[in-house]
Structure formats: C-alpha cells, structure tokens
C-alpha positions as CSV (number, residue, x, y, z in Angstrom):
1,X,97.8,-222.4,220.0
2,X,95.1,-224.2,221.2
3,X,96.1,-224.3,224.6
4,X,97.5,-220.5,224.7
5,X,93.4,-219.8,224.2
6,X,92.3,-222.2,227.0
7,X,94.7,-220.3,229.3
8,X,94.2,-216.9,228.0
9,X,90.2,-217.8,229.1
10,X,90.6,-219.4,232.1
11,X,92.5,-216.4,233.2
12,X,89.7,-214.6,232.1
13,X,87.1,-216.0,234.0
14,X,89.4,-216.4,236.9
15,X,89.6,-212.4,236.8
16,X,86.2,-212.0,237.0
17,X,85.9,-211.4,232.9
18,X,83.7,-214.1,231.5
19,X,81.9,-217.4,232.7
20,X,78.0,-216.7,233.9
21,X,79.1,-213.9,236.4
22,X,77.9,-210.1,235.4
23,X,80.2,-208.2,233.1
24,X,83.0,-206.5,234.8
25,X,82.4,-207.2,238.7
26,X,78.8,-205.8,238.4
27,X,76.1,-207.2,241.0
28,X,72.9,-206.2,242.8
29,X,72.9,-204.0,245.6
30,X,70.3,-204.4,248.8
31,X,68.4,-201.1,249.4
32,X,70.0,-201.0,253.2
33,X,73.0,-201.6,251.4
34,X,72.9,-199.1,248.9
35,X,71.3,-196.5,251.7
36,X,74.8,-196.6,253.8
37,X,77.2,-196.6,250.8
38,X,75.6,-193.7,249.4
39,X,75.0,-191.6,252.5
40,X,78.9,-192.7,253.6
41,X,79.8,-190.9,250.0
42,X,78.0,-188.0,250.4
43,X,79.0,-187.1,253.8
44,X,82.4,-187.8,252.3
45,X,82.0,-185.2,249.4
46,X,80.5,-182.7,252.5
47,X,77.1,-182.7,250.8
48,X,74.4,-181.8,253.2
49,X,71.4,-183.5,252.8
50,X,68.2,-184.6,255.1
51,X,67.4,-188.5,254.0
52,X,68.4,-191.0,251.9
53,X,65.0,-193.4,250.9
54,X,66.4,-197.0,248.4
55,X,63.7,-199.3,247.4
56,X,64.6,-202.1,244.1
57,X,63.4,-200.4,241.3
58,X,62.3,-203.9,239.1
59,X,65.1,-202.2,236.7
60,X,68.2,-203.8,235.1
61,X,71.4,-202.7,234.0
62,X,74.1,-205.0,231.9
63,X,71.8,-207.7,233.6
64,X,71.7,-206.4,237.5
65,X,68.9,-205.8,239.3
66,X,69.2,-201.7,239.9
67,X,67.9,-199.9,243.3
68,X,66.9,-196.2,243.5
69,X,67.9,-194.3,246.1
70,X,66.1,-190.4,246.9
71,X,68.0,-187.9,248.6
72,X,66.1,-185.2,250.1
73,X,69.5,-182.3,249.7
74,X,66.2,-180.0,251.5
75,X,64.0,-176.7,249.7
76,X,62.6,-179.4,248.4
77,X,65.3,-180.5,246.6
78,X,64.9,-184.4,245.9
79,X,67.7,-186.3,243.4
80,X,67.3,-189.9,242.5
81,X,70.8,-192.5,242.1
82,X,70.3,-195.3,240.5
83,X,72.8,-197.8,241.3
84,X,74.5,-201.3,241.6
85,X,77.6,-202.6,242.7
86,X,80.9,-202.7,240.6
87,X,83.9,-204.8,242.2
88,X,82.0,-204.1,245.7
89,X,82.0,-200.6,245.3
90,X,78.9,-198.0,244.5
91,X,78.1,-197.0,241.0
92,X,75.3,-194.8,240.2
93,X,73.5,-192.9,237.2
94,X,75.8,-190.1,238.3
95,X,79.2,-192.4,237.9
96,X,77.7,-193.7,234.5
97,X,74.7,-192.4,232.4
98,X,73.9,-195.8,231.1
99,X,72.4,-196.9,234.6
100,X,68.5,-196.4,233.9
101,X,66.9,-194.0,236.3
102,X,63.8,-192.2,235.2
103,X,61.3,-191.8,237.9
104,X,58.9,-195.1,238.3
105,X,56.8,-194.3,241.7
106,X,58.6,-197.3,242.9
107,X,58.1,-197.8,246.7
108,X,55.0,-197.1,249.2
109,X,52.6,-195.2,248.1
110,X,52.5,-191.6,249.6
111,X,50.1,-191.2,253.1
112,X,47.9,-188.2,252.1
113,X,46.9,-186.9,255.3
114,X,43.4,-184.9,255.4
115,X,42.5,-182.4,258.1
C-alpha cells in the first residue's frame, strides 16, 4: 500500500502536479512575451486593434507573478488582460476570472505635454 502511494506521487510530480512547481503548469510570463502571445491571439480571433502595452503588474495569481497587458481596440477603447502562462500557453482574466486585474497605474507615468 505503501508503495502504490509513493508511485501514485511520483507520477504526480512527474506530471507536473505537485513538488515546489506552480499548480497545474502555471508560470510567469515576460511582458515581451505576453505582448506577442496576446496580439498573435487577437489577430487570430480577427479583432482589430491599435497597440498592445504589458508591464508586470507586482500582482500574483495561485503564486505567479501576473503581467497586464492594454489594448487600445481604438475610440478610445482600452481593455486590460491580466495574464500568466498555463502549460506554455496564454491565460488571461478573460480565460479565468480569478486572475486579478483591476487597474493599478502600473507602468511609466503618462508624459503630459503643455502647449
């Protein structure tokens, strides 16, 4: 019995289930990182959209370091993802609500320009 439940964990962490890694494949993306998978998935939904800004947001989720991306979709229409990466692949706010991503003025300050 014993050694059924050594296996049954091994297999586990082996899988990518337990041990000190992140629950279920989650990591940290880079904001370049995040900027290219994002764009990459809107272009491939057909969304039109100006620029996509990511900066780290100091923000965690299930222990990973999230990063905010802006989109500027134009008028001005600006929607923030939140996101990290789950088995190498994008996950954002939009994909799962639990990813925190309330607005935080994270990144340069704005350049107010007066004439």
């Amino acid at each position: 019995m014993r050694a059924a439940l050594v296996l049954a964990a091994l297999a586990m962490v082996a899988a990518g289930c337990g041990g000190s890694g992140s629950p279920a494949g989650l990591r940290a993306a880079t904001p370049p990182l995040a900027k290219r998978l994002l764009a990459n998935r809107l272009r491939a939904s057909q969304l039109t959209f100006h620029w996509v800004a990511c900066v780290r947001t100091g923000r965690a989720y299930a222990g990973v370091s999230v990063v905010r991306c802006n989109v500027d979709f134009g008028d001005p229409h600006i929607e923030g993802y939140c996101a990290v990466l789950r088995t190498g692949r994008l996950l954002t706010n939009h994909d799962d609500p639990a990813i925190p991503c309330r607005h935080d003025d994270a990144g340069p300050p704005p350049i107010i320009v007066h004439s």
